[in-house]
N, C-alpha and C positions, 0 to 999 in steps of 0.2 A: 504493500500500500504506500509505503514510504516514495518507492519509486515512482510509482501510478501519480502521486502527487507533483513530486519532480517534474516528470516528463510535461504535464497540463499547466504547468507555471500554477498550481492552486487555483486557478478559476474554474475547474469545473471537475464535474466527474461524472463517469457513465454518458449516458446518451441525452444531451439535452430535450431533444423530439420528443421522445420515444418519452422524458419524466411529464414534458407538458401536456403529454395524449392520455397519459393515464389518469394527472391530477384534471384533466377537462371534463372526462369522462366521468370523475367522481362528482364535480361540480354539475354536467348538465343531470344525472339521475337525480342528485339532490336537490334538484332547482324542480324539477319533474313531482316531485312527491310533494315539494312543498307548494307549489302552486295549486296542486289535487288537493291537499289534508287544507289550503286558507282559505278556500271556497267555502268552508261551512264554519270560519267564524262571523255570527252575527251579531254576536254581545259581548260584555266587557267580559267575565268567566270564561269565554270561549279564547278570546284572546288573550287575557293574563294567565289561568290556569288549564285550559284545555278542556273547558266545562266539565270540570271534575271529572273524566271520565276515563282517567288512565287505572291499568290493574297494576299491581303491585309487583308483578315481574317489569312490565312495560315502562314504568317510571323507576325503580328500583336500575335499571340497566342504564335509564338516559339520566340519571344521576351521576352514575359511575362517568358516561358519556361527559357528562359536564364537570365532571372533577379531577374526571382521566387529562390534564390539558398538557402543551405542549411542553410544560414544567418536569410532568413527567415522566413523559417519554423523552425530548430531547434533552430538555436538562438536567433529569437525575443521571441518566445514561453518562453524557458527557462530566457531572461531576464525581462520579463514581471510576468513574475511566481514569480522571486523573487525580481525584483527592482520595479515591478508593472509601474507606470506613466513611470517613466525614461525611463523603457523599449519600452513602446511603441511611444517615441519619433522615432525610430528608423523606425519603422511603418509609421508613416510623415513625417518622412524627406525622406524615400523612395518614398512614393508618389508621395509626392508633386516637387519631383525632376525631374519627369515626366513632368511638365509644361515648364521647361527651358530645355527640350529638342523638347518639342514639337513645343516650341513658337522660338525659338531661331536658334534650330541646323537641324532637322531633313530634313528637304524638301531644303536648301539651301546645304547639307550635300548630299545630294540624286545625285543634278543636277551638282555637282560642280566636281564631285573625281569617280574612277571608284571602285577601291578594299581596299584601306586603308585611314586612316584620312592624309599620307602622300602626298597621292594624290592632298588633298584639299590643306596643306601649300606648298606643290611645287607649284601651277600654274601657282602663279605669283611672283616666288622666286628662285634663285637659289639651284637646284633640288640638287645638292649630298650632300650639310651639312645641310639641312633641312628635307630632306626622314633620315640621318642618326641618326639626332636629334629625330624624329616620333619615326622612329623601336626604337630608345632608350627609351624612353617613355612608348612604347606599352608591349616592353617587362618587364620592370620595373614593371608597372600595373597589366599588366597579372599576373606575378608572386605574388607579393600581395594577389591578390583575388584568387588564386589556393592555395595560404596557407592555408586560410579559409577554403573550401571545403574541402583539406586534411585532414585537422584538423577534422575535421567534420566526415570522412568517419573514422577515428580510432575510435573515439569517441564512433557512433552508431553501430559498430562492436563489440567496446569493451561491449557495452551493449547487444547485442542481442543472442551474441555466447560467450559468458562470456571469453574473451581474455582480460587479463588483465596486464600479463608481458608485459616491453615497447616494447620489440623483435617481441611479437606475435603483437602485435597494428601495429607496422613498415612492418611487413610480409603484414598485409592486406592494410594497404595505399600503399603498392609496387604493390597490384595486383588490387587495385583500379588505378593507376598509368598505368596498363598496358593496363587494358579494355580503358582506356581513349584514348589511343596513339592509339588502333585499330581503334577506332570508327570514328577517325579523316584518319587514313592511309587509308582506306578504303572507308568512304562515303563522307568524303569532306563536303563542304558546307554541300549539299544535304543531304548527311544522317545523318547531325547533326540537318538540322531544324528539319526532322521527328523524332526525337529521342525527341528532345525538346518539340515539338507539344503533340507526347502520354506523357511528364512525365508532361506535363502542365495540360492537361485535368486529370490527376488520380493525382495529387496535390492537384489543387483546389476542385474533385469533395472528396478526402478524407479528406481536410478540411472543407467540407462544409457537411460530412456526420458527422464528429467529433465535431462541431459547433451545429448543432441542437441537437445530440443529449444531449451535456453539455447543451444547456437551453432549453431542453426538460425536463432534471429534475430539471430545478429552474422555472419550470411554465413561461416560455418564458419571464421571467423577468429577464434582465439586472442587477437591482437595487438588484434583492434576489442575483444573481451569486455574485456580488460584496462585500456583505455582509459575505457571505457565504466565500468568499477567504480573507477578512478580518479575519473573526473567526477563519480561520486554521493557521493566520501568525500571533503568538503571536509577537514572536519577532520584529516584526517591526506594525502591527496592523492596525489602520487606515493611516500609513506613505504610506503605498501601493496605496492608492488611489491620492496622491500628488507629486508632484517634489520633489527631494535633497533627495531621498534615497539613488539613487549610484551615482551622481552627486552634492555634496554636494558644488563645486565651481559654481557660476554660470556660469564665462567666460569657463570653460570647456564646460560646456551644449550648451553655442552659437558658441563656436568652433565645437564641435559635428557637428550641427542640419546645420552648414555652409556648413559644408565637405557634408551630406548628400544630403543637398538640391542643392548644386551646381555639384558633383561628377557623376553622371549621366551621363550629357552630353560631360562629356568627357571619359566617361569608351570605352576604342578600342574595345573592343564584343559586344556593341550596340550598338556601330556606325556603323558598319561594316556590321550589318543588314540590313540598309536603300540604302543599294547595290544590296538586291539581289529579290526587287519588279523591273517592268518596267517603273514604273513614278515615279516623285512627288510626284502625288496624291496619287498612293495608298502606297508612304511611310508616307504620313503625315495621310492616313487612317488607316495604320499597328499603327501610335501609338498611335491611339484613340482607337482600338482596344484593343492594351496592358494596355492601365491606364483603361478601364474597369474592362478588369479581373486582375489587379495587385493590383485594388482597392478592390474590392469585398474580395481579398483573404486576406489584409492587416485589412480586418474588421475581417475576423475572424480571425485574430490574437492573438487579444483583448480578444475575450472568450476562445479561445484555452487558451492563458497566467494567465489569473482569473481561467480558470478552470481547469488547473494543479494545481493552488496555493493552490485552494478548495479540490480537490479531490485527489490529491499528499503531496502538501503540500512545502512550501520552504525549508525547515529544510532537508527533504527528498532528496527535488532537487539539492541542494547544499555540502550535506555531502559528504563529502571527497571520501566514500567507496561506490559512487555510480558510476559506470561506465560512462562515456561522460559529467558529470559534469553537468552545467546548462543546456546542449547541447539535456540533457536527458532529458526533460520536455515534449516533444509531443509526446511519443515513451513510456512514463510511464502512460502519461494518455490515450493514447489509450488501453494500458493493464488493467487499471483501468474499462475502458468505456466496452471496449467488448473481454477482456482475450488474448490471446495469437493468436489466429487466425486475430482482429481488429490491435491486435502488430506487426503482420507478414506483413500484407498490408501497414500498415502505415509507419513501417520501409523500405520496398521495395521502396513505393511512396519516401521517404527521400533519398534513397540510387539511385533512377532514379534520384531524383533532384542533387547529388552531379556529376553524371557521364555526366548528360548532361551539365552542367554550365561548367564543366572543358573538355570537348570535347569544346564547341564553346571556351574558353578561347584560349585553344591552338591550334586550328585553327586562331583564329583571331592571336594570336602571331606567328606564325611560316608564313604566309601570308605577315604579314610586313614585315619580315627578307627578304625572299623571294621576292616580291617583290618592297618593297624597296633598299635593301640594295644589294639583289647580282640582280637583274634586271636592277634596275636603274643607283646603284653606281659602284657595281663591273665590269658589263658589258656593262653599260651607255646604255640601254637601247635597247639592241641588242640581249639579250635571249629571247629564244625558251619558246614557251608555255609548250613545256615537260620539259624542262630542269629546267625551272621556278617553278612549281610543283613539282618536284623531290626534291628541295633543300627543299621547302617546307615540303615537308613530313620527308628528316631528320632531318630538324629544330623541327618538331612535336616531334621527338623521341626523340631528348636533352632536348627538353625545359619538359616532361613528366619525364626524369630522376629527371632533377633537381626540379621539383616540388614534385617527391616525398623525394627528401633529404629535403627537407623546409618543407610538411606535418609532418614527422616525428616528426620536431624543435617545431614547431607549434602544438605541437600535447596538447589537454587539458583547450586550450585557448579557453573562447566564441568567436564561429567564426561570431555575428552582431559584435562582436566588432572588429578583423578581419579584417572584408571589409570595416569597417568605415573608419579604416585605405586606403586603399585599393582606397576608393571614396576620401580621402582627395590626394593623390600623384597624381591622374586623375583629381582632379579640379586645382590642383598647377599645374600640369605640359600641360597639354593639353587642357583646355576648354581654359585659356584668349587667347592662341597664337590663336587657333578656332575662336574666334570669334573678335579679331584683325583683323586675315584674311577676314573675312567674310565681315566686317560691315567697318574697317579703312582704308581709301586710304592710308594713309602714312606709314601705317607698312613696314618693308622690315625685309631681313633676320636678319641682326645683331640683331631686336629688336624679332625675331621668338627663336633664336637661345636661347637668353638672357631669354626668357620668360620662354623655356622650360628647359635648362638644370639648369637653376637659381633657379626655382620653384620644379624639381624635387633634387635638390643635398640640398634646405631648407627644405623641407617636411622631406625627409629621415632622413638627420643630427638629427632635432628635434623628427623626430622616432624614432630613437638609445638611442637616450641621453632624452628619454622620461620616465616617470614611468610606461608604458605600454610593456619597455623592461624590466626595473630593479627597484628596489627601493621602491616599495610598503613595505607596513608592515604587518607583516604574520595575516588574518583574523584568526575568531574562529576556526577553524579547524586546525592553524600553518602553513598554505600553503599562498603564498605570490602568490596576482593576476597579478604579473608580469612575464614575459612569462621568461624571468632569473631567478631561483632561487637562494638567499644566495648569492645575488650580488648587490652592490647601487654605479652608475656611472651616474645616472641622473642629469642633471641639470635643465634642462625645464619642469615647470611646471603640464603643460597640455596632458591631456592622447592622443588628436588629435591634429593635428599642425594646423590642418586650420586655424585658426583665423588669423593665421600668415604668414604662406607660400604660401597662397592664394592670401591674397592682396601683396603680395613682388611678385609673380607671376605676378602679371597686371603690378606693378610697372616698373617691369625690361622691361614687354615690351616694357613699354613706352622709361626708359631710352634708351635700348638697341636700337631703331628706332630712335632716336636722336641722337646718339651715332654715331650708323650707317648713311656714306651717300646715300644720292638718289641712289634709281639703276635706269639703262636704260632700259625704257619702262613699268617699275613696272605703270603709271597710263593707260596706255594701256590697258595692260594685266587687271589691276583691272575692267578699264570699261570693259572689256568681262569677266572676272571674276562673276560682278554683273550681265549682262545681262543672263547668263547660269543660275547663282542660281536661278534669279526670273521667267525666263522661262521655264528653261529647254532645251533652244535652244541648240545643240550640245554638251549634253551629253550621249549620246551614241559614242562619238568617245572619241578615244584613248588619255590619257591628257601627252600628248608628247611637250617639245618643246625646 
């Protein structure tokens, strides 16, 4: 592979044609089914949830679909390739983040709220600075985790059709940007699970054909793969198989593994899933669903990531003069594995995965605006199911503009690291006030309000003025792993703020609830509050009050 690189000057690999005919072909099927499946939204349920009418295998699977993103297929891959252990922390802390949504959020989250997580902190709060607070949040979030993807889609573009001036990179995140906005104006919920649903099933089933057959050539031995990715990574050697290769701080690593493990359950695109099953039951069965196959696929991670490191090589993966950078790790070993034609499929499968993650992202954000903000606040709760949708769908077209100005920015960053960001601003800003509401009789607004804009305005500050925007020191190559180049304004240590902006997150809640006095009726409302989550009683009506 080393030389395959050589010889192409790094601009490209395999067959440029032959990558664009497969990923067009995945693009016209899915334009095909979503334009079938948008034909029969006529109401606002139809378009935000799918008029409840997904089963618990069905949404269970386009979950996975929308959390399977290109974080972790391109990016754990490649940071496992060459940080080896570190990398695949990233891998369990996705996981295993799955349990605090399952145990915690998901079935109380189902019975309590109709279309957004605003629903759930209005119920029993004063609705227009708390839905304002949400949509702020959601859109904050959103945008985060759409960087990553962007980033992602220049990346495996710049690899596969050898574009490599930033202009030409920026041209294809713009018309990845635009497929995104149709798929959302067009099929709504609806034609986004099923877009999710195929790139989940040719994900995992391309992972799991790229899985065997990498320890099909180390004799189904684990122990030889690891050996064998040890032998190809002079440079670092047996460090690949232990911690503090690219987390060399510990409290970085437990800021990390915090954001990841807690980030989950407050990401607004998979909450917002657990709306569009008809019970409970089968949302708390959609996510046992999802942690099957989000597990299954996070094992092969592991060997994907050893067997780039084996059969690519880190040196490879991270030279400068390789197109997508880290990003490129699953996309060079499948060229390795099965040439140009296994490169073309497995790029398409990555390139389904970026278009569906960022269709449900900007659905789930443009939804909130919608209706949160102009439903509830602008018009206090007097718009029209068309009307409501309409703003919806122009919300989808700004919030697509600007995510591809921030792809652009974002463009060359490993995008696991990205969304780590991404899950840390979601566990600061959204999961404590979540689960205040859920579980604390005494919360009220001021401590909702405190929670969220306190937890997101520390998260950010500490992103800006992090070394994850500026400040790193130029690796071997001379290229500095901070998304700023030739610029040092950091003060804060740590590449993830969670460590920090999480617990000041719960903190504020609390103060901001004591801060805050009693409202009228707030224990009321809570006991029907609690009795909806643990039943189910009367959530099918409208959460008006």
């Amino acid at each position: 592979m080393t030389s395959t690189l050589a010889q192409s000057g790094g601009a490209t690999v395999g067959s440029p044609w032959l990558n664009i005919a497969i990923f067009g072909l995945f693009v016209v099927v899915t334009l095909v089914v979503v334009f079938r499946v948008g034909r029969s939204n006529s109401t606002a349920s139809d378009y935000y949830a799918a008029g409840r009418s997904l089963t618990a295998a069905q949404n269970g699977t386009a979950i996975s679909g929308d959390y399977l993103s290109a974080a972790s297929f391109l990016g754990i891959a490649g940071a496992i390739a060459v940080y080896g252990y570190d990398g695949f922390l990233y891998s369990i802390g996705f996981l295993v983040a799955w349990l605090v949504a399952l145990l915690l959020v998901a079935e109380l989250l189902r019975n309590t709220g109709r279309y957004t997580m605003g629903d759930v902190l209005a119920f029993r709060m004063r609705q227009r600075p708390v839905r304002a607070a949400a949509a702020t949040s959601t859109l904050v979030v959103s945008f985060f985790y759409l960087l990553a993807q962007m980033a992602g889609a220049g990346g495996l573009v710049a690899l596969l059709i050898g574009v490599t001036g930033k202009a030409q990179q920026a041209l294809v995140i713009a018309v990845v940007g635009v497929l995104m906005i149709v798929y959302v104006l067009v099929g709504g919920m609806k034609g986004t699970t099923y877009v999710q649903i195929i790139k989940a099933v040719l994900l995992i089933a391309g992972a799991a054909v790229m899985t065997i057959w990498v320890l099909g050539l180390t004799g189904f031995n684990l122990s030889t793969l690891l050996g064998d990715a040890v032998a190809n990574s002079p440079k670092n050697g047996e460090a690949i198989l232990g911690p503090g290769l690219q987390y060399k701080n510990k409290v970085d690593l437990i800021s990390l593994g915090l954001a990841l493990v807690l980030g989950t359950a407050g990401l607004p695109h998979i909450l917002m899933r657990f709306y569009t099953v008809p019970s409970a039951r089968e949302a708390r069965k959609s996510v046992v669903w999802s942690i099957w196959l989000i597990g299954i696929f996070y094992l092969f991670t592991l060997v994907l990531g050893y067997g780039a490191a084996w059969l690519v090589g880190p040196a490879v993966i991270s030279d400068p003069n390789t197109p997508g950078g880290t990003n490129s790790a699953a996309p060079l070993l499948a060229y390795e594995l099965g040439g140009p034609f296994l490169l073309g499929l497995i790029s398409a499968v990555a390139f389904a995965t970026i278009l569906a993650v960022v269709a449900g992202l900007t659905i789930t954000a443009s939804a909130s605006f919608a209706h949160d903000v102009y439903a509830n606040i602008v018009k206090k709760g007097q718009a029209t199911s068309r009307d409501e949708v309409r703003v919806a769908r122009i919300t989808a077209v700004v919030i697509g503009i600007v995510a591809i100005g921030g792809g652009i920015l974002a463009n060359g960053q490993n995008i696991a690291f990205l969304v780590a960001l991404a899950f840390a601003v979601a566990a600061s800003a959204n999961l404590p006030t979540i689960l205040y509401s859920l579980y604390w009789k005494r919360f009220n607004t001021t401590g909702a309000l405190f929670s969220i804009y306190g937890g997101l305005a520390i998260c950010i500050v500490l992103i800006v003025f992090s070394p994850a925007v500026s400040g790193k020191p130029p690796n071997a190559a001379g290229r500095s792993a901070s998304m700023l180049q030739g610029v040092d304004f950091h003060w804060f240590p740590l590449d993830n703020p969670g460590l920090v902006s999480i617990p000041a997150s719960f903190l504020l809640g609390v103060i901001g609830t004591y801060v805050g006095s009693r409202e009228k009726h707030n224990a009321e409302k809570y006991a029907e509050m609690e009795v909806r989550s643990l039943t189910g009683a009367g959530s099918e009506k409208a959460v008006e009050h």
